[in-house]
C-alpha positions in Angstrom: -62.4 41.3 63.8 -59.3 39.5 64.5 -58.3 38.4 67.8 -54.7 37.0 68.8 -54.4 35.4 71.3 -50.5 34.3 72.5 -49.4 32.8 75.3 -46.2 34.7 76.2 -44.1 33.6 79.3 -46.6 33.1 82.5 -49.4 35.6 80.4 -52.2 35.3 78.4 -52.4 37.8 75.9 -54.8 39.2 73.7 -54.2 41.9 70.8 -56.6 43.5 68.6 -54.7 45.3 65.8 -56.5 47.9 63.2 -55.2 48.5 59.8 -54.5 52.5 60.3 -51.9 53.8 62.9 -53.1 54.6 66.3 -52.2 54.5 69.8 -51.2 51.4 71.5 -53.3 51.0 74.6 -52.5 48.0 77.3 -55.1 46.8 79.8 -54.0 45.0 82.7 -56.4 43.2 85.2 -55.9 40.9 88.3 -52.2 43.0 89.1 -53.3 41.8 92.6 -55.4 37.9 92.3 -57.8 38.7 94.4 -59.3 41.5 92.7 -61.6 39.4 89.7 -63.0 42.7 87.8 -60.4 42.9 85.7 -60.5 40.0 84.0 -64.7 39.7 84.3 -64.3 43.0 82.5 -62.3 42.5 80.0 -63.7 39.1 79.0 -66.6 40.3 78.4 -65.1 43.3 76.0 -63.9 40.8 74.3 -67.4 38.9 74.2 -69.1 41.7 73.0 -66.8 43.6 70.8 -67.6 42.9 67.3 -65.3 45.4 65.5 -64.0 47.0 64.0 -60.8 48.7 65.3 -60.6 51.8 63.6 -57.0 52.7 64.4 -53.9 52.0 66.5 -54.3 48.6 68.8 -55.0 47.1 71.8 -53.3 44.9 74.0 -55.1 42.5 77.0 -53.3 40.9 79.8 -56.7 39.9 81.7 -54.9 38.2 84.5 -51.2 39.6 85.1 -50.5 37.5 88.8 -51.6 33.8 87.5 -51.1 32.2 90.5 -52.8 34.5 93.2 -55.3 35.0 91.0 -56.3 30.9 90.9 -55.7 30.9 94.7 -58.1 34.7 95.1 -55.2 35.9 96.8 -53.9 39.5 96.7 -50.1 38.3 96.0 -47.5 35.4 97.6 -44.4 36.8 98.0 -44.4 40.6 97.2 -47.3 42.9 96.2 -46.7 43.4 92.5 -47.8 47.0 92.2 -45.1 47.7 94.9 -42.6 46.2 92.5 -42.3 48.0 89.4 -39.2 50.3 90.8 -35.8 49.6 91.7 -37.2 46.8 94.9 -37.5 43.5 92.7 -39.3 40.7 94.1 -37.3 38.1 95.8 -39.3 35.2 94.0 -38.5 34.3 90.7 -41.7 33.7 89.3 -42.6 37.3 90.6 -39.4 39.2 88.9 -40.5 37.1 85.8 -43.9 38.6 85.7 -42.4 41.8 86.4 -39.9 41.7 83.4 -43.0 40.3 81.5 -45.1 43.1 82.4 -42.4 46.0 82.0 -42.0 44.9 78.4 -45.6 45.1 77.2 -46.0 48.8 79.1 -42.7 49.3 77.3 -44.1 49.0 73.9 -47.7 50.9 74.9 -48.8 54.6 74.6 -51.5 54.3 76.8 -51.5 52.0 79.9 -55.0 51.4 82.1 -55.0 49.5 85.2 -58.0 48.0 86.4 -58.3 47.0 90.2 -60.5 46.6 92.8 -60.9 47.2 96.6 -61.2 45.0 99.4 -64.0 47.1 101.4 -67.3 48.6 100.1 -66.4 51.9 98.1 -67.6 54.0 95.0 -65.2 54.1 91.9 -62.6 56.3 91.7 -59.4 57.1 89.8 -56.2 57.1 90.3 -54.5 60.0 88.6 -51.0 60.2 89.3 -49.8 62.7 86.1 -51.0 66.0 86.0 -50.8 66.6 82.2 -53.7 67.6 79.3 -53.5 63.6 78.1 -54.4 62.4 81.4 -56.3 64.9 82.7 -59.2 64.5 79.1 -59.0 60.7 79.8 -59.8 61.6 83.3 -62.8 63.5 82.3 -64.0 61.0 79.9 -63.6 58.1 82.0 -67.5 57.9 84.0 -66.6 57.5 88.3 -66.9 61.3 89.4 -63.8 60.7 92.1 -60.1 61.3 91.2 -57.4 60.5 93.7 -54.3 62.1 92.4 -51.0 62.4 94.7 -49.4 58.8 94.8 -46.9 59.8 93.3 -45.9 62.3 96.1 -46.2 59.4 98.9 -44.2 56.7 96.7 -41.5 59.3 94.7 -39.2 55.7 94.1 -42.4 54.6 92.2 -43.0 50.6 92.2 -46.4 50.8 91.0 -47.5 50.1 87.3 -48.3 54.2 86.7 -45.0 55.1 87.5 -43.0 52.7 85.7 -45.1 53.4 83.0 -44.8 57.5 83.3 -40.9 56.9 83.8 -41.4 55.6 80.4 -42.8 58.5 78.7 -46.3 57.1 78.4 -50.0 58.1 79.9 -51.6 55.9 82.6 -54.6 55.5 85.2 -55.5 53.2 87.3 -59.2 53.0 88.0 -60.8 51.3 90.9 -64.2 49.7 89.9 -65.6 49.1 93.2 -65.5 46.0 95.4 -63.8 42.8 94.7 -67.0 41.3 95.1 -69.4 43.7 93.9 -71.3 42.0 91.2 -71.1 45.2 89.7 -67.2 46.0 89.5 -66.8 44.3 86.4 -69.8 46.2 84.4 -67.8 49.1 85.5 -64.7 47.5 84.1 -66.1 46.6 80.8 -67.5 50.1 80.8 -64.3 51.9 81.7 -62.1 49.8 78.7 -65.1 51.0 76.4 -64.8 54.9 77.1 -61.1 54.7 77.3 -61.0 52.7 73.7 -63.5 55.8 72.4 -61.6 58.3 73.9 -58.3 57.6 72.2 -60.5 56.9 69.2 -59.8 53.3 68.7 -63.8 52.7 68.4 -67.2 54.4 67.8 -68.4 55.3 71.1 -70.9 58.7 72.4 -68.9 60.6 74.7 -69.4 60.9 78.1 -71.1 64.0 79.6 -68.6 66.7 81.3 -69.0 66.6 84.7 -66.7 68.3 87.4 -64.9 65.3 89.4 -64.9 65.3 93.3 -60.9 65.4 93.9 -58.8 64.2 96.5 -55.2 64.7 97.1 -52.8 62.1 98.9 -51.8 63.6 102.3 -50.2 61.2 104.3 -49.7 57.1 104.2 -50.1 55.8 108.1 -48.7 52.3 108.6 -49.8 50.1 111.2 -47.7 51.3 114.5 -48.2 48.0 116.4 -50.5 44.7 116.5 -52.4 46.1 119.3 -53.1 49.7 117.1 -57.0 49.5 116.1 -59.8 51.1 114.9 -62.0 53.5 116.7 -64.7 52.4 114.2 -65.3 50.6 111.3 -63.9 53.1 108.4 -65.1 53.3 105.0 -63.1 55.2 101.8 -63.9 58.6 102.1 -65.2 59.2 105.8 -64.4 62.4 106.8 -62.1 63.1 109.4 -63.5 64.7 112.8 -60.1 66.4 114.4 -61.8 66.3 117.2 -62.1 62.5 117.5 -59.5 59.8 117.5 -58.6 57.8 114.0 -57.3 54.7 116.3 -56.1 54.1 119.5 -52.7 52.1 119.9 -52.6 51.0 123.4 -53.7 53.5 125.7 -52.7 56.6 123.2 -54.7 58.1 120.5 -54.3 59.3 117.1 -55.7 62.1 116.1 -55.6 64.5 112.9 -55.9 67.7 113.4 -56.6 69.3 110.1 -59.8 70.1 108.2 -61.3 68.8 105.2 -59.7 65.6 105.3 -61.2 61.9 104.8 -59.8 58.4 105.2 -58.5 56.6 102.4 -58.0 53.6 101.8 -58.4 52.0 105.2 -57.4 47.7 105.9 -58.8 46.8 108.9 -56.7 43.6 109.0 -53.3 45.3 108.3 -50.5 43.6 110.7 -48.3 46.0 112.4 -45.9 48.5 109.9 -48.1 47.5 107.0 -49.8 50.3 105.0 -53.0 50.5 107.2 -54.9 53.8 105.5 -54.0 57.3 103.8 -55.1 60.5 104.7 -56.7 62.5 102.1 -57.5 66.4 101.4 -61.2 67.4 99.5 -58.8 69.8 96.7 -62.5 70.2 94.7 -65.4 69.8 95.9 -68.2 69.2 92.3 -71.7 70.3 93.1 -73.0 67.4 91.9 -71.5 64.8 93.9 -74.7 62.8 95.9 -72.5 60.3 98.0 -72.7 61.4 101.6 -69.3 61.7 103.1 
């Protein structure tokens, strides 16, 4: 097997190349630098993978924010997956990894995104395309949660899926647990192996067909205030009680009054008009699902 590796602008890079046409599948890691899977994950693909490609090609950037990533933070300027769209950073080392970035997913077929999350959670996907490419990638891909929607709460895009699907090509973003979970970048390593299989790239058994536990984006909340907290510690995924309040801001209390919805996404330490947590909807509920929520 033959591995470049290129230094281009602030990346590192590394390509694997077949000698039979293929797709051409990019995988980014560290998008935010505190989120270490990524690049655990794919460096040890790379460890392990002995070859060969049997068609198409595949593109690494391990660590796409250098600097946040060295300092374990989540950006410096501007949050990078907020800054694929029309809003370019104000730092220049930040629209410089964006135009750095926008070119590689510019000459892909098949982007994959891997992040983590700052509080205890499962995996899960983020499925922001309905259509038959995403949807089998989806099902071969092993974490049994899909969060689709996104794309409805953020229609000006900014994030690496929709730059890339206003490009024409496929993309997920897959969430492997975590930042510190010393399991996140297993799940990783595992989630570039059955994405490489499923587009054929290399040998691989297929995952089993399971139904997926969906969710669909309802509704971001951003912090209304410094004061605005928790009425308890929220974890991805808790359902929602309409009967009890979500936070209290001051002296008034938030409540949602709809069924069959669950917090997403919550950040305990937002400051006031940050994204603080999404509302989600249970769209399909799979039978075999054994995580209490």
């Amino acid at each position: 097997m033959t591995l470049q590796k290129d230094q281009k602008g602030p990346h590192t890079v590394y390509r694997i190349e077949a000698k039979d046409e293929g797709v051409n599948i990019l995988v980014f890691g560290a998008v935010h630098g505190n989120e270490p899977c990524g690049p655990m994950g794919i460096e040890n693909f790379l460890n392990s993978f002995e070859g060969p490609l049997k068609k198409g090609s595949v593109t690494f950037i391990p660590i796409c924010n250098p600097r946040a990533y060295e300092d374990n933070k989540r950006f410096y300027y501007s949050d990078l997956n907020r800054a694929f769209g029309d809003n370019a950073p104000k730092d220049e080392y930040e629209r410089e990894l964006i135009a750095n970035l926008k070119s590689h997913i510019d000459a892909c077929d098949i982007l994959l995104d891997i992040h983590s999350y700052q509080r205890e959670t499962v995996p899960f996907i983020l499925n922001d395309k309905n259509t038959k490419v995403n949807n089998a990638w989806v099902q071969s891909l092993s974490p049994n949660i899909v969060v689709t929607g996104w794309d409805v709460l953020y229609p000006n895009g900014g994030d690496t899926n929709a730059y890339a699907h206003k490009k024409g090509k496929h993309a997920l973003t897959v969430e492997c647990g975590q930042h510190d979970d010393e399991c996140a970048p297993q799940v990783a390593e595992s989630i570039i192996k059955d994405t490489l299989a499923h587009f054929s790239a290399i040998e691989g058994k297929p995952i089993e067909k399971v139904d997926k536990q969906q969710f669909t984006m309802k509704q971001l909340i951003r912090k209304p205030s410094d004061k605005a907290d928790f009425i308890q510690d929220w974890q991805n995924f808790d359902v929602i009680d309409p009967n009890v309040p979500l936070y209290m801001n001051g002296d008034e209390a938030f409540y949602y009054k709809e069924d069959n919805c669950f917090i997403f996404m919550p950040k305990p330490l937002a400051k006031a008009d940050d994204e603080w947590f999404y509302i989600v909807e249970n769209t399909i509920q799979a039978h075999h699902f054994d995580k209490a929520i």
